[in-house]
RORO-679672 format. One record per residue (C-alpha): x, y, z; residue number from 1; residue in one letter. Coordinates in steps of 0.05 Angstrom, whole numbers, plus 32768, in hexadecimal, padded with zeros to 4 digits. Layout:
<atoms>
+------+-------+------+------+------+
! east ! north !   up ! resi ! resn !
+------+-------+------+------+------+
!    X !     Y !    Z !  NUM !    A !
...
+------+-------+------+------+------+
</atoms>
This chain:
<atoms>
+------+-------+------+------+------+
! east ! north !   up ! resi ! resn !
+------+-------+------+------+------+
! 8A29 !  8C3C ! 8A03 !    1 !    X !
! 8A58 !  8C3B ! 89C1 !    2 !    X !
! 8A39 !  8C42 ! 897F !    3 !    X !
! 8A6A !  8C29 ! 8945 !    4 !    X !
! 8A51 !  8C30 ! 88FE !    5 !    X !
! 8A76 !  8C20 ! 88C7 !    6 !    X !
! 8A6E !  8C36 ! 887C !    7 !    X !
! 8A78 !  8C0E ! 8846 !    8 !    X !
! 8A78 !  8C3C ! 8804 !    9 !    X !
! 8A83 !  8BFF ! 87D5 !   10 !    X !
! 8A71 !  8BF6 ! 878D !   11 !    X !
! 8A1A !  8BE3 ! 878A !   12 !    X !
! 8A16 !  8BE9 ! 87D6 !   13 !    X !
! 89F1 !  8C24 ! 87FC !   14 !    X !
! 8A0C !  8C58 ! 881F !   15 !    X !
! 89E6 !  8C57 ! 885F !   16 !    X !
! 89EE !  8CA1 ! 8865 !   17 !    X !
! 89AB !  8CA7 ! 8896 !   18 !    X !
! 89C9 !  8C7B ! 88C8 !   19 !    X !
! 8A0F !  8C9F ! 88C6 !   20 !    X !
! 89E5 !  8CDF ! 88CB !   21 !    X !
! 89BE !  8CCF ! 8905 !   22 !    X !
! 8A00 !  8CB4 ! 892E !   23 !    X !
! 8A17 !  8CF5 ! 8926 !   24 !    X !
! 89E8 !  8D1A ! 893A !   25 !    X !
! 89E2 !  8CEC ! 897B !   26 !    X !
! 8A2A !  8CFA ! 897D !   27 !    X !
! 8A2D !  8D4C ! 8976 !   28 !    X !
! 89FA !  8D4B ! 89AE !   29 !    X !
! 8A26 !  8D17 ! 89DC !   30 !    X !
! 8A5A !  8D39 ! 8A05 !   31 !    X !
! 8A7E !  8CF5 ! 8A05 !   32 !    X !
! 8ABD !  8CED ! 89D3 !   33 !    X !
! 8AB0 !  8CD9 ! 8984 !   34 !    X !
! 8AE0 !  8CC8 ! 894E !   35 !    X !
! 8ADA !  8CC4 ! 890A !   36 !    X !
! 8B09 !  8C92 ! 88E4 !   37 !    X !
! 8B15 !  8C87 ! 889B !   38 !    X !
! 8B44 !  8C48 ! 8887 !   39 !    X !
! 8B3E !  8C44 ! 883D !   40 !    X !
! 8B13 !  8C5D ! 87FD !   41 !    X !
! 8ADE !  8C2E ! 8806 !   42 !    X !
! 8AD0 !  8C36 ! 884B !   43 !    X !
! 8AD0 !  8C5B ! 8893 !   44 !    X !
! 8ABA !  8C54 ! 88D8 !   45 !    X !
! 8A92 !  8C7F ! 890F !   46 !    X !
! 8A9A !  8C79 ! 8957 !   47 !    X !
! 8A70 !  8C9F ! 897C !   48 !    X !
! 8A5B !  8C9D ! 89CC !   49 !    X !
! 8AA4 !  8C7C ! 89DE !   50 !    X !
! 8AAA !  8C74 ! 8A2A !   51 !    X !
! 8AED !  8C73 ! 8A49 !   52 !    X !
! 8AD4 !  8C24 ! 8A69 !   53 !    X !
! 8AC5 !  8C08 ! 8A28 !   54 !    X !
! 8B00 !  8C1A ! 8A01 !   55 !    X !
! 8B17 !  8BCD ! 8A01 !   56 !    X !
! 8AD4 !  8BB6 ! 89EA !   57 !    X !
! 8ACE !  8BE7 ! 89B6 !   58 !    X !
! 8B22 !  8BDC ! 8999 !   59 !    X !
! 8B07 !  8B97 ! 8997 !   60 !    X !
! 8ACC !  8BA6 ! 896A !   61 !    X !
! 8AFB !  8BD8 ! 893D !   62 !    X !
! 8B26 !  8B9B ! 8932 !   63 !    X !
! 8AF5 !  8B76 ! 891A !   64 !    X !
! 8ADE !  8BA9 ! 88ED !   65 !    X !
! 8B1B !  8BBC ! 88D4 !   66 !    X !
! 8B2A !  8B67 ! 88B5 !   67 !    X !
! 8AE0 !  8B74 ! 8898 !   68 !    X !
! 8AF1 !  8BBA ! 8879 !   69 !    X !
! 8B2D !  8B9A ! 8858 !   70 !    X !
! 8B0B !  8B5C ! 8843 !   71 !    X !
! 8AD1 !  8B81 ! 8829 !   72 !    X !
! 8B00 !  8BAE ! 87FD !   73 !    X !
! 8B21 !  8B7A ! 87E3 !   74 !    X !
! 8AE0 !  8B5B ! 87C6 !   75 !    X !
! 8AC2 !  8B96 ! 87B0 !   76 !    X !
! 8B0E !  8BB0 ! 8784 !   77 !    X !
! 8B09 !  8B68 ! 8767 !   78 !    X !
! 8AC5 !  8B71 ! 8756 !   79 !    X !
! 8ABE !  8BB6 ! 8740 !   80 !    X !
! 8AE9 !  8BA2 ! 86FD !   81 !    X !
! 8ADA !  8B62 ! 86D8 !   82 !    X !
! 8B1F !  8B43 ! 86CB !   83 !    X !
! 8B3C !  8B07 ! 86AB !   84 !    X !
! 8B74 !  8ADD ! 86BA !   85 !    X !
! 8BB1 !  8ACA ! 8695 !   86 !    X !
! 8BC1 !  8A82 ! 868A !   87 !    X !
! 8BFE !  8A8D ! 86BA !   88 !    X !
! 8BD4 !  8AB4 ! 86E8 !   89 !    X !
! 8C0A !  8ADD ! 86FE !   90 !    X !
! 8BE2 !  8B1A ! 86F3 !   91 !    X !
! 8BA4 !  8B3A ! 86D7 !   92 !    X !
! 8B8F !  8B58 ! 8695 !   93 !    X !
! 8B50 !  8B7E ! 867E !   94 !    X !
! 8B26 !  8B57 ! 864C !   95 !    X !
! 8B47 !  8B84 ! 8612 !   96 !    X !
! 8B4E !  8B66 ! 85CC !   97 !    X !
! 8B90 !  8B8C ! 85A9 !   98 !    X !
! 8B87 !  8B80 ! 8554 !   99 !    X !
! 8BCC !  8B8B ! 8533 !  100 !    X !
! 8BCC !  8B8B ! 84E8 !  101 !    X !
! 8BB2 !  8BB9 ! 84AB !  102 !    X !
! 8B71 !  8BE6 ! 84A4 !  103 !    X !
! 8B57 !  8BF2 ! 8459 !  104 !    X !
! 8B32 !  8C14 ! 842C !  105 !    X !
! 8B01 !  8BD1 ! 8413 !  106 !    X !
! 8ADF !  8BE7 ! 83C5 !  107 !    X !
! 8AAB !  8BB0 ! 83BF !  108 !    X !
! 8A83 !  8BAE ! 8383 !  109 !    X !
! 8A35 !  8BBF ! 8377 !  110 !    X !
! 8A2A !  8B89 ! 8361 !  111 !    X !
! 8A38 !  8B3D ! 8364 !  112 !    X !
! 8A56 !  8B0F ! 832F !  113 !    X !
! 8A74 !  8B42 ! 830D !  114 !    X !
! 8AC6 !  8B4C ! 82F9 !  115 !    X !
! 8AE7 !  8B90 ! 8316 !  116 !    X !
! 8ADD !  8BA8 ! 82C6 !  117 !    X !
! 8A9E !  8B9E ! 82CA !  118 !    X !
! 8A83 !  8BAB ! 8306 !  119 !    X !
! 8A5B !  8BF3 ! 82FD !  120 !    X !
! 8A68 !  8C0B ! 8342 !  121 !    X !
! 8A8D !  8C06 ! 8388 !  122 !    X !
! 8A75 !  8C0C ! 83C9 !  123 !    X !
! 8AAE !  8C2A ! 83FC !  124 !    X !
! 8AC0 !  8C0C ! 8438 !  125 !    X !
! 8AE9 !  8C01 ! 8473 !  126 !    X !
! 8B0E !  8BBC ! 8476 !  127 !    X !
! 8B50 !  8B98 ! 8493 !  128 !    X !
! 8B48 !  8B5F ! 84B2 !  129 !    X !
! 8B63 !  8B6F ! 84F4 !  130 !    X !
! 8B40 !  8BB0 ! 84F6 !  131 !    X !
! 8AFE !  8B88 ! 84E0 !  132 !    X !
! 8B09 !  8B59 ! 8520 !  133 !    X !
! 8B15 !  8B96 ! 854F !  134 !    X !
! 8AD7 !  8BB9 ! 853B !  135 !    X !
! 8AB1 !  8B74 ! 8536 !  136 !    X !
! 8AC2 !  8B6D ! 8579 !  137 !    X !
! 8AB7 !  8BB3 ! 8594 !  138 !    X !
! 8A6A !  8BA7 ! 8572 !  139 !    X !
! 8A5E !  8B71 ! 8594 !  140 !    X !
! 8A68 !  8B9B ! 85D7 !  141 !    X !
! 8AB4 !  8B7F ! 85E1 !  142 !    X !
! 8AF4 !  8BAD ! 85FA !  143 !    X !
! 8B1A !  8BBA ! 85B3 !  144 !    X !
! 8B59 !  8BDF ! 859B !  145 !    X !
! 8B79 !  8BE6 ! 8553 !  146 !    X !
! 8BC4 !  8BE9 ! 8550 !  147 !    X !
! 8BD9 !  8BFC ! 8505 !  148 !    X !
! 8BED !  8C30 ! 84CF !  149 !    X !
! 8BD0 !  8C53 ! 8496 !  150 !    X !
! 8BD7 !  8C8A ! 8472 !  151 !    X !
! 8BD3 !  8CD3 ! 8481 !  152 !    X !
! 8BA6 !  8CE0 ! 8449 !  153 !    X !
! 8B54 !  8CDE ! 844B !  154 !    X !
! 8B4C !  8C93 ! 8452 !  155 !    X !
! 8B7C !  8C93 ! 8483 !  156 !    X !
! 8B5E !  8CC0 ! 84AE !  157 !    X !
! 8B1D !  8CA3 ! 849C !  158 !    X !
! 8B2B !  8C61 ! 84B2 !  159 !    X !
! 8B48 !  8C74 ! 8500 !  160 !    X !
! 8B00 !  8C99 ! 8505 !  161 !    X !
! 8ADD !  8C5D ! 84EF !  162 !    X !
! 8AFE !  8C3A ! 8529 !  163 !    X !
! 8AF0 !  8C73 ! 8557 !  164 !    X !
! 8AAE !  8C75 ! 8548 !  165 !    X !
! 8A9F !  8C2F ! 854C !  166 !    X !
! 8ABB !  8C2D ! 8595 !  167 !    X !
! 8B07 !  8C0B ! 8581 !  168 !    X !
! 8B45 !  8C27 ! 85A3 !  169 !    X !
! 8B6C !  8C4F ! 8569 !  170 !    X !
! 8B9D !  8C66 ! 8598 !  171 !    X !
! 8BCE !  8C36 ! 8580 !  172 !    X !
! 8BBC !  8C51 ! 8531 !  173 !    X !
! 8BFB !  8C71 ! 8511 !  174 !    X !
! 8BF7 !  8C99 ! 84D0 !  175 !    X !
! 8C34 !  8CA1 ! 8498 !  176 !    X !
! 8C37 !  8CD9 ! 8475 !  177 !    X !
! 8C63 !  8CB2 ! 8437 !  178 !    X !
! 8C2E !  8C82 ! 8421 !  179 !    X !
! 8BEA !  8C7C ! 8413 !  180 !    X !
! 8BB4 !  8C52 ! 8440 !  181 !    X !
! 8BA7 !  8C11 ! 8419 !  182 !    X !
! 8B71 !  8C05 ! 83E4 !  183 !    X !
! 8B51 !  8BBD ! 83D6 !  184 !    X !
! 8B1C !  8BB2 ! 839E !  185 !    X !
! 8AF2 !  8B70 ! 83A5 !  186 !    X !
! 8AD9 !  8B52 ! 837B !  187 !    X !
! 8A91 !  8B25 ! 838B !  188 !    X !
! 8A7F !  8AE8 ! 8362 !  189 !    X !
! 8A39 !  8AD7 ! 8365 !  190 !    X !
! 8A40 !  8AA7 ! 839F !  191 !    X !
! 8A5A !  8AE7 ! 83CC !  192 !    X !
! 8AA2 !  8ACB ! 83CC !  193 !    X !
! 8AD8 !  8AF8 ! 83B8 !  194 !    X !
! 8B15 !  8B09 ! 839F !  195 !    X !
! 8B49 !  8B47 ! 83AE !  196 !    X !
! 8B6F !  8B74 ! 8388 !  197 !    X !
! 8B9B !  8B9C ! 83AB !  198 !    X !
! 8BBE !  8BE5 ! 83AD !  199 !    X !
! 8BF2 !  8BEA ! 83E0 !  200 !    X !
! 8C39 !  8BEF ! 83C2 !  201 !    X !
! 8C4B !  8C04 ! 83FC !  202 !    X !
! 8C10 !  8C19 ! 841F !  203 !    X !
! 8C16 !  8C36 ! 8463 !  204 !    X !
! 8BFA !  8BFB ! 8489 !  205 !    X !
! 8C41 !  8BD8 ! 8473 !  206 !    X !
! 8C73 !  8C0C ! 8496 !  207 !    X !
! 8C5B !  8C02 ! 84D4 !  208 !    X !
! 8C9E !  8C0B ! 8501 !  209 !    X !
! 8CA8 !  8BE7 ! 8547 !  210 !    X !
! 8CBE !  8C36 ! 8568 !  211 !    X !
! 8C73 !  8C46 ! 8553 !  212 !    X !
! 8C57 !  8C06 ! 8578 !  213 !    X !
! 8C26 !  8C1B ! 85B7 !  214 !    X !
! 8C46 !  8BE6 ! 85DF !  215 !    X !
! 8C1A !  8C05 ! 8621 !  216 !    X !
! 8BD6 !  8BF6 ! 85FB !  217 !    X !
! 8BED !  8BB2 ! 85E6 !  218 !    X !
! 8C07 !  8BA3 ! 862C !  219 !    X !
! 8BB9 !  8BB7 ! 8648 !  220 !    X !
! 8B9D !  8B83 ! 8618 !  221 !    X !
! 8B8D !  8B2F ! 8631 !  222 !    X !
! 8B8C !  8B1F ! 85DC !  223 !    X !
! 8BBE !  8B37 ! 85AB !  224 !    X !
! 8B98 !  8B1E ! 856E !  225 !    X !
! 8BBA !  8B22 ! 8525 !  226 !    X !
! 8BC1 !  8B0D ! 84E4 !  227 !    X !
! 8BF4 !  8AFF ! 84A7 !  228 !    X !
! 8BF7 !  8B3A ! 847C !  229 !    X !
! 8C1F !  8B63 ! 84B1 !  230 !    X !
! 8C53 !  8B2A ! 84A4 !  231 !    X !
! 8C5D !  8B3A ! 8458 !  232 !    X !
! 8C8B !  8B76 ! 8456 !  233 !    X !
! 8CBA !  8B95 ! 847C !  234 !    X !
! 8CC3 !  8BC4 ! 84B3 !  235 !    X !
! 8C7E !  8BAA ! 84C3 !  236 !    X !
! 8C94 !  8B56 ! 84C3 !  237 !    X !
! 8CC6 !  8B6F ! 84FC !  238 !    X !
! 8C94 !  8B9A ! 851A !  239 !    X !
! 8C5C !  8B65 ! 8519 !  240 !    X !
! 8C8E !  8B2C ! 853C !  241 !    X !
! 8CAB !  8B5E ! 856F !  242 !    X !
! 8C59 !  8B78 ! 8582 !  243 !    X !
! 8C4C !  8B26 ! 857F !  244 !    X !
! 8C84 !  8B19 ! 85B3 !  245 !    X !
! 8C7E !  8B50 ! 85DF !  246 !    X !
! 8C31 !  8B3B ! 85E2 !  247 !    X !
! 8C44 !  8AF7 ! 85F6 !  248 !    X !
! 8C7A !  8B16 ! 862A !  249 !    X !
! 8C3B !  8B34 ! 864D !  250 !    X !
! 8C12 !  8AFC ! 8657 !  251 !    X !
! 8BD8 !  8B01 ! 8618 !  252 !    X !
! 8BB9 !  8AD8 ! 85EE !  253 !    X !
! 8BCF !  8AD7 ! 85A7 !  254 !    X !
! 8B9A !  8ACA ! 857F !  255 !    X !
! 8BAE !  8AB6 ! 8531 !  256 !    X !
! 8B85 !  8ABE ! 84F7 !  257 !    X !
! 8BB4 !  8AB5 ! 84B5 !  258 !    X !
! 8B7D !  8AD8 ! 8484 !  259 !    X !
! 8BA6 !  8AC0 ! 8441 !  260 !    X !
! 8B9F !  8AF5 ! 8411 !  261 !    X !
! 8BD3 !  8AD2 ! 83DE !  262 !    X !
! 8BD6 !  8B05 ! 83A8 !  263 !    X !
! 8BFF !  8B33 ! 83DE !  264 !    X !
! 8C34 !  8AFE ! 83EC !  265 !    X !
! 8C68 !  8AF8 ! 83BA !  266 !    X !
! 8C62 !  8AB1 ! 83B2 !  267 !    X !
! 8C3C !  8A73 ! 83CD !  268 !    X !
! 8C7F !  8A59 ! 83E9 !  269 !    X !
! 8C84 !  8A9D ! 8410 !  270 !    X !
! 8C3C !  8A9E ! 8431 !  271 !    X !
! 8C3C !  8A5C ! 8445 !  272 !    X !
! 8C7E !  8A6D ! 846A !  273 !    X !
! 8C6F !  8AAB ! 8485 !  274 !    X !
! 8C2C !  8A8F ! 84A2 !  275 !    X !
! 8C4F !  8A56 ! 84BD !  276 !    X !
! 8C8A !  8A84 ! 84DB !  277 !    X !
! 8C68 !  8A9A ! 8518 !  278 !    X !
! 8C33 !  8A5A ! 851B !  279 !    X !
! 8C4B !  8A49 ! 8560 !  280 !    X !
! 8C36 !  8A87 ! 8587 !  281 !    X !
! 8BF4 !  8A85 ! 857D !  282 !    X !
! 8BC9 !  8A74 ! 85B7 !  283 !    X !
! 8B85 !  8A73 ! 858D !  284 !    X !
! 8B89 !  8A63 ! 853A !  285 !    X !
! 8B53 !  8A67 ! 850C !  286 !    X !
! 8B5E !  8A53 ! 84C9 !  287 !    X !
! 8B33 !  8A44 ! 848E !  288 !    X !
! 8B2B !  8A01 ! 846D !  289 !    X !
! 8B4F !  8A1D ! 842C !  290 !    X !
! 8B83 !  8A31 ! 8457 !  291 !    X !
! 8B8F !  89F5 ! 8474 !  292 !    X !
! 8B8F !  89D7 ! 8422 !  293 !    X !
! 8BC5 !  8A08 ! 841D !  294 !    X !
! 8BEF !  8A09 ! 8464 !  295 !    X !
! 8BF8 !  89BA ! 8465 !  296 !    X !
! 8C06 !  89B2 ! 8412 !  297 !    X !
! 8BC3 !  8999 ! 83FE !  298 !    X !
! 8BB3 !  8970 ! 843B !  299 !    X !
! 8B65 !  8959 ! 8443 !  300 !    X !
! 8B4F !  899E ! 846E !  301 !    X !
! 8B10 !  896C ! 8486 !  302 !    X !
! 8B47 !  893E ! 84AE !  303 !    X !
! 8B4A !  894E ! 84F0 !  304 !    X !
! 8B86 !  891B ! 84ED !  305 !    X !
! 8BA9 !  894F ! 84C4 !  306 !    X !
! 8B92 !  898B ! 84F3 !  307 !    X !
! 8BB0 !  8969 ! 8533 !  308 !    X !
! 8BF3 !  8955 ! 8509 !  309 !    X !
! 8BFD !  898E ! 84DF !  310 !    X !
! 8BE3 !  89CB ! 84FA !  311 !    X !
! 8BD9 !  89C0 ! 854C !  312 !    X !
! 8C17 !  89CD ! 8571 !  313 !    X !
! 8C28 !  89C4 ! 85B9 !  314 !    X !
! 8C1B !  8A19 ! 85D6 !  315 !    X !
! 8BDB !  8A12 ! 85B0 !  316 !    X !
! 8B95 !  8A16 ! 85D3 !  317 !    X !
! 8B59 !  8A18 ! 85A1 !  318 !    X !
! 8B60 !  8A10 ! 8556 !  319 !    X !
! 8B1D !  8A1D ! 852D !  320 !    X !
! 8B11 !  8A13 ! 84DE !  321 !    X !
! 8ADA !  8A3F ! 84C0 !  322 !    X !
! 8AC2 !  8A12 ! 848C !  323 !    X !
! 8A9A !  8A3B ! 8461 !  324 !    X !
! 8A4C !  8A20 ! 845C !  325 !    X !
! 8A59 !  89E9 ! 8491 !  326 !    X !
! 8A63 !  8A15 ! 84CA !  327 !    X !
! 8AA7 !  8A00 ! 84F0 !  328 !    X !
! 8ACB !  89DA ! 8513 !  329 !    X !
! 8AF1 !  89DB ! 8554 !  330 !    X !
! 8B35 !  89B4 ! 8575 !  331 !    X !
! 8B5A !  89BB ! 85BB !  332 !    X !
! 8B8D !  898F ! 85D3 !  333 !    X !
! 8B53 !  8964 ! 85FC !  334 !    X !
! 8B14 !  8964 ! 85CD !  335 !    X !
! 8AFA !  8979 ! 8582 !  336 !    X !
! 8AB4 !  8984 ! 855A !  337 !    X !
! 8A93 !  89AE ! 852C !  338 !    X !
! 8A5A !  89E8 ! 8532 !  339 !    X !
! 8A2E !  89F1 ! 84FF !  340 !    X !
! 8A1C !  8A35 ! 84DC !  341 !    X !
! 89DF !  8A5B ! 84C8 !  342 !    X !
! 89BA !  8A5E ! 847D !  343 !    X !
! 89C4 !  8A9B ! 8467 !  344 !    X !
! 89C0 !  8ABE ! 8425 !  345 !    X !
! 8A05 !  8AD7 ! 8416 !  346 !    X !
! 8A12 !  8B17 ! 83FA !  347 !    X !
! 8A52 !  8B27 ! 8409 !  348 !    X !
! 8A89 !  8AFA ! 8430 !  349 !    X !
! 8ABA !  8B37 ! 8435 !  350 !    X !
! 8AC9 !  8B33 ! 848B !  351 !    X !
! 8AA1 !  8AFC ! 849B !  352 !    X !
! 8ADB !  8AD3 ! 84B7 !  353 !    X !
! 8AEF !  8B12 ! 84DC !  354 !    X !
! 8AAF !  8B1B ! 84F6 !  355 !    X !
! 8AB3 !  8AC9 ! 8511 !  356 !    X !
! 8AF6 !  8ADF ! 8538 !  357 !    X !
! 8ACD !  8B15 ! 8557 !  358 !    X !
! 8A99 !  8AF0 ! 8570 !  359 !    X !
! 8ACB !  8AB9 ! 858D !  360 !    X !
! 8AFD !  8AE3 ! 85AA !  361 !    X !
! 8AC5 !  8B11 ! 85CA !  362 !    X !
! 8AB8 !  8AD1 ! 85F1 !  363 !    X !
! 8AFE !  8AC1 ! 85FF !  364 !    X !
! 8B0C !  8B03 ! 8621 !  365 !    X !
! 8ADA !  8AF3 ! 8655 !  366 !    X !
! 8AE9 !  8AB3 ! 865D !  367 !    X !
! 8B37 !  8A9A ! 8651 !  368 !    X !
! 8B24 !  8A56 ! 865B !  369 !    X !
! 8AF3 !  8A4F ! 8627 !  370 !    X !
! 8B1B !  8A13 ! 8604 !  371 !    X !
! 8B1D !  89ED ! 8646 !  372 !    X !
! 8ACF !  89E7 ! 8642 !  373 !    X !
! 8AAF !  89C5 ! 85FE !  374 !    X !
! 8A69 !  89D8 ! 860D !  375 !    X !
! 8A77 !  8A25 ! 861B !  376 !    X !
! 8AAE !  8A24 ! 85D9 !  377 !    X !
! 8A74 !  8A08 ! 85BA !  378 !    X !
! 8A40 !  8A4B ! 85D0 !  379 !    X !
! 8A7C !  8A78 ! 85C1 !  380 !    X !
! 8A7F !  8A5A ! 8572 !  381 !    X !
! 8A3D !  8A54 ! 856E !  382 !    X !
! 8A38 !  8A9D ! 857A !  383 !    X !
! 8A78 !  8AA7 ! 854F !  384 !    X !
! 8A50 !  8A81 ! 8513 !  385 !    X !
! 8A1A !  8AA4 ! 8520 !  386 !    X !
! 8A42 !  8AF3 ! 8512 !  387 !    X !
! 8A6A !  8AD7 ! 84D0 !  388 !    X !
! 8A21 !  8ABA ! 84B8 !  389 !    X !
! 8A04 !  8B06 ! 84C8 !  390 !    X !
! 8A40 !  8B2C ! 84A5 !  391 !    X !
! 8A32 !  8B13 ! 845E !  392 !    X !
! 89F6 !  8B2A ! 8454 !  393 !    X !
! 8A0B !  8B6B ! 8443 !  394 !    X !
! 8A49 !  8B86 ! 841F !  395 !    X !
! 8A89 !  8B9F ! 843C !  396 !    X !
! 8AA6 !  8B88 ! 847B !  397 !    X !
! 8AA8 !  8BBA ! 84B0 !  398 !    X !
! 8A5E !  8BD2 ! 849E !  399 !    X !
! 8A41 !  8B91 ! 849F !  400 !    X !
! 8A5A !  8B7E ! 84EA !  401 !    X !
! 8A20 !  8B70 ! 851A !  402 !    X !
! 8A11 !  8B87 ! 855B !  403 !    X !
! 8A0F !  8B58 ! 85A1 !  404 !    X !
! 89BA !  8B67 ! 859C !  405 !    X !
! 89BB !  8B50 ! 8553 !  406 !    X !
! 89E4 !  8B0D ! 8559 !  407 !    X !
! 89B2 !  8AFA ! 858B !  408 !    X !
! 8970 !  8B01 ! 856B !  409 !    X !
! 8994 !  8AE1 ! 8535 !  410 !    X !
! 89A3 !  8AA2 ! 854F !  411 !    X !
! 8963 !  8A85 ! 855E !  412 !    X !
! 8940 !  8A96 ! 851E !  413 !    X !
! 8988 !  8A78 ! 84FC !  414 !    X !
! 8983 !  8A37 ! 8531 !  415 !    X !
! 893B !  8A2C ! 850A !  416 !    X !
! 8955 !  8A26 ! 84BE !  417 !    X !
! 8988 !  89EB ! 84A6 !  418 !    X !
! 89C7 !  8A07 ! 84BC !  419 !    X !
! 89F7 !  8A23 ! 8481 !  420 !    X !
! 8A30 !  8A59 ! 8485 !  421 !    X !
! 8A65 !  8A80 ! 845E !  422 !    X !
! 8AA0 !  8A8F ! 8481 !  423 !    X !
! 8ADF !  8A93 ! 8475 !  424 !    X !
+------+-------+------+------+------+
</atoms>
């Protein structure tokens, strides 16, 4: 008689080391011929008791087992690592979210309602927008990285542990040792709103050069998410188009979030044009209603008439507009709505909208159809409404991120209250 067994060590399956154990023992005691056969990592085969008349029998059945071996490893490689596919689907990317942009120092008052003269206090914190969204994302239990500069000085160094700590990539994190990390005080009227004042002339964040570029962590990523700021000076405008490109080269997701901070820009002429100049890329755009007011020249931000004619273009996939206490609202090329928000008492608004991109894009990198399907894009914003709503009920951005666990048991109680938000 011939006794075949063969092991499958695959990913959540047993090893059925008893059986192989007592073949071989039957085998060590057998004075007929055994072999032992290993075709690949995942698997191996044990013939034992082989007599010389059933050799054709017994090819046939290692045939056989061989097409199942190689089947069977090719499920369990595929499964082993959760991937998602490109809209070309020529190949396969990890569901890592690359943010490109600046990391701060974010001094938010003590208190609310009060002008940076008299506010009596600050309270320190981390901030960027981009480096908001990658550790909003990496919070919420997502795949994040940070690519950036700042200075080599405390904050500086401060700021890459921050995103260390809080489970971001800093890999791609460069440090200059000319200029200084950048400062922003904010200032909080009573409503939690706010307004900037800014220290960075330069600051570090705005020499970022395209030879110090991690082009191998960006190439990892499925989204290349971004914002405007990087666009304002150069080296970093030609750094920020040539990441952009390259990003697009290799197949991700570029996901668009202008952030206007007009104080930076040296005119309104020169934001609206830099927003505007790479407005075509972009995959995924989420803009404000204000920033709609501002991008079409005063255009109703309610219309989604104006949305489709001013602002969708034909590469684009899903456009959302936070719209402060009414929650947002949603467009793809084949349908549009709205999601309501959450009621809230607002605090502090500082990263709210970043914490929105979080919660959508941590969706998006599981699933890169999520525009294709209205009631899933509605679950995702829903969820995304639900993290901005969280986030400014505290002050400072990066502190006042929530966790996966805390979204959740928010929702519920927030699905119970009239819905009202504050993001932008």
């Amino acid at each position: 008689m011939t006794t075949i067994c063969w092991h499958a060590n695959l990913p959540n399956k047993p090893i059925f080391s008893a059986e192989i154990a007592k073949i071989r023992s039957r085998s060590a005691a057998c004075t007929k011929r055994a072999a032992f056969c290993s075709f690949s990592p995942f698997s191996y085969i044990y013939i034992a008791n082989v007599s010389l008349e059933s050799i054709p029998y017994t090819l046939t059945v290692l045939y056989l087992l061989l097409l199942l071996i190689s089947l069977s490893s090719l499920v369990s490689h595929r499964g082993s690592v959760r991937m998602a596919k490109n809209d070309s689907g020529d190949r396969e990317k990890s569901p890592l979210i690359v943010c490109f942009g600046e990391m701060l120092i974010d001094f938010v008052p003590t208190v609310s309602g009060a002008s940076l003269a008299e506010a009596p206090a600050f309270k320190k914190a981390a901030g960027g927008a981009p480096a908001n969204v990658a550790v909003g994302i990496a919070r919420l239990g997502g795949s994040s990285a940070f690519v950036g500069k700042v200075g080599d000085d405390e904050f500086g160094h401060m700021l890459s542990n921050i995103l260390k700590s809080n489970n971001v990539d800093n890999s791609g994190v460069r440090f200059d040792t000319g200029a200084r990390t950048a400062l922003a005080f904010v200032t909080l009227r009573a409503d939690g709103e706010r307004e900037f004042m800014f220290y960075r002339n330069p600051s570090a964040d705005m020499l970022l050069k395209e030879s110090e570029l991690d082009l191998h962590l960006i190439k990892k990523g499925s989204i290349f998410h971004y914002g405007s700021i990087s666009l304002i000076e150069e080296p970093c405008r030609s750094t920020h188009l040539a990441a952009l490109k390259f990003a697009k080269k290799e197949g991700l997701i570029l996901s668009y979030d202008p952030n206007l901070r007009l104080p930076l820009w040296p005119s309104a002429d020169a934001a609206r044009e830099g927003i505007k100049s790479i407005w075509e890329y972009a995959d995924v755009i989420k803009v404000s209603e204000e920033e709609i007011s501002f991008l079409t020249g005063g255009e109703d931000p309610y219309s989604d008439e104006i949305v489709y004619n001013k602002l969708f273009h034909a590469n684009l996939k899903l456009l959302v507009v936070t719209e402060g206490q009414m929650g947002c609202r949603y467009y793809t090329k084949i349908f549009h709505g709205r999601v309501a928000g959450f009621r809230v008492k607002a605090v502090d608004t500082t990263g709210a909208g970043d914490s929105f991109v979080s919660g959508l894009l941590t969706h998006l990198a599981f699933n890169q159809d999520l525009y294709k399907d209205e009631k899933k894009l509605k679950e995702a914003l829903v969820f995304a409404n639900a993290c901005g709503a969280i986030t400014v009920t505290e002050r400072g951005a990066i502190p006042s991120l929530p966790t996966k666990e805390a979204v959740i048991d928010f929702i519920p109680k927030g699905n119970e209250q009239p819905h009202l938000c504050l993001i932008s």
